[in-house]
Wavefront OBJ file of the C-alpha trace (Angstrom):
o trace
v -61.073 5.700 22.978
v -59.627 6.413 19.991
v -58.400 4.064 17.247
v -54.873 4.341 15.423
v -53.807 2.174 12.605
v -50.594 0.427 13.409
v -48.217 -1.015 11.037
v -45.398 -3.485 11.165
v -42.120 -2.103 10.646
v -38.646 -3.302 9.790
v -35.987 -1.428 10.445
v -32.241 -1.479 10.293
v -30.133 -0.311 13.283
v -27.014 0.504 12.460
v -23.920 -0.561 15.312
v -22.900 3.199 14.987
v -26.105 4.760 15.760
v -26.464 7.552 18.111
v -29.947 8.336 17.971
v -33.480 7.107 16.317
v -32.179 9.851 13.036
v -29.995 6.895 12.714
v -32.873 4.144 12.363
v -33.728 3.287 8.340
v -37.135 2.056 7.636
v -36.541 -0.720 5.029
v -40.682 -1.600 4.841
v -43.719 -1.869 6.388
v -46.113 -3.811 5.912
v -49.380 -1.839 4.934
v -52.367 -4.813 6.055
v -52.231 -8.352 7.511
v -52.210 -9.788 4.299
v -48.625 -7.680 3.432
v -46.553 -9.399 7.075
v -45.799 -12.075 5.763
v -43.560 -10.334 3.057
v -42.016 -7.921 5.227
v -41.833 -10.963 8.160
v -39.796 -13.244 5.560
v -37.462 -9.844 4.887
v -37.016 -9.789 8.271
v -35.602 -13.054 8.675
v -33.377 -12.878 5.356
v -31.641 -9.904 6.717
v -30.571 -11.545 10.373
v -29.649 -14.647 8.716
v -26.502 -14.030 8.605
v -26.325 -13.750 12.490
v -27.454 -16.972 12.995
v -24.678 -19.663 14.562
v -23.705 -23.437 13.977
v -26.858 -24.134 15.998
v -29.296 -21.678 14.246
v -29.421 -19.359 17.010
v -29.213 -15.792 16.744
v -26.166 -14.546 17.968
v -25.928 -10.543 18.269
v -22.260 -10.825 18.017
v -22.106 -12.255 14.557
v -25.140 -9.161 13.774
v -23.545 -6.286 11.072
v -26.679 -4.597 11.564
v -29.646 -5.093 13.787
v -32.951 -5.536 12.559
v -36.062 -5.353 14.404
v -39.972 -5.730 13.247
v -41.723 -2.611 14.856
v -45.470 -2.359 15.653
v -46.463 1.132 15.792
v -48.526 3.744 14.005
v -45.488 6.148 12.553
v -42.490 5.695 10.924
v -40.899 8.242 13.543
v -42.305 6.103 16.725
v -41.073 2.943 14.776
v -37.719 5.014 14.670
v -37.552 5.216 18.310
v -38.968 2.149 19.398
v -36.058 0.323 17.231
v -33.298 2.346 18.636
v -34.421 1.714 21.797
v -34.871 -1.844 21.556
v -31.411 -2.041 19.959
v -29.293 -0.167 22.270
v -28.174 -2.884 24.577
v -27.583 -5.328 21.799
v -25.451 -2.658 19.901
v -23.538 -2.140 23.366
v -23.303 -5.729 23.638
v -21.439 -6.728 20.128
v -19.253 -3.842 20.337
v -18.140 -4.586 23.512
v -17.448 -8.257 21.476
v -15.883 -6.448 19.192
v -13.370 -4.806 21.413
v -12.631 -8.132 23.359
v -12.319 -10.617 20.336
v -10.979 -8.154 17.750
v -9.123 -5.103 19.195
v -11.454 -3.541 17.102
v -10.333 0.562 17.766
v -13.428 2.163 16.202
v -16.078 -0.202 18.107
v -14.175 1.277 21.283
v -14.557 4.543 20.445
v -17.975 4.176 19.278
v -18.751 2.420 23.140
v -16.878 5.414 24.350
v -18.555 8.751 22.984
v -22.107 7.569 21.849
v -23.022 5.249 24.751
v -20.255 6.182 27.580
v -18.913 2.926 28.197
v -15.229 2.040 29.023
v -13.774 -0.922 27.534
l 1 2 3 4 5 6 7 8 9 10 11 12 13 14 15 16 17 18 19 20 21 22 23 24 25 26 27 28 29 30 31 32 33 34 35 36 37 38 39 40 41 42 43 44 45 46 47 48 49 50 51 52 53 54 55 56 57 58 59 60 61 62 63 64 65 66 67 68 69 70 71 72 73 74 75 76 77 78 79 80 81 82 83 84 85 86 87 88 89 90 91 92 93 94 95 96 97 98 99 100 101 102 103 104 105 106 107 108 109 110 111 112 113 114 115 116
């Protein structure tokens, strides 16, 4: 077995993103000693998501933000645009219902092939 160094991660997802090219890396955090830095960025950046309650609500995100533990900034890429995808789907389609919002429809239309 071999051994691979993984590091933490956080990345920004935009709601327009087609593809892990689309993924920034904001930081990583480069030992143990370094999470708690990049853990606290974490949470400043989805704060304002949170609701009345101080729940996360993915229809309130901008962006979405995810802590990735992997070894490479391109798997960290993928991973986060992976994990993202249905929440994207899910606050555009928000977007579309609350808002009439035109360019979150076409967005649910040609990137992820949804009809709203």
């Amino acid at each position: 077995m071999q051994y691979k160094q993984s590091f933490f991660y956080l990345c920004k997802t935009p709601l327009s993103a087609e593809g892990p090219e689309h993924v920034e890396i904001i930081t990583r955090a480069e030992d143990s000693e370094d999470f708690p830095r990049v853990f606290s960025e974490y949470e400043e950046k989805r704060s304002h998501a949170f609701n009345d309650d101080k729940l996360y609500s993915i229809v309130r995100a901008d962006d979405i933000y995810d802590l990735i533990r992997t070894g490479t900034e391109k798997e960290a890429k993928e991973k986060a645009f992976e994990q993202a995808q249905q929440e994207i789907i899910t606050n555009l389609q928000h977007r579309v219902m609350q808002d009439e919002d035109k360019e979150a429809k076409s967005i649910l239309k040609e990137v992820h092939d949804v009809e709203s």
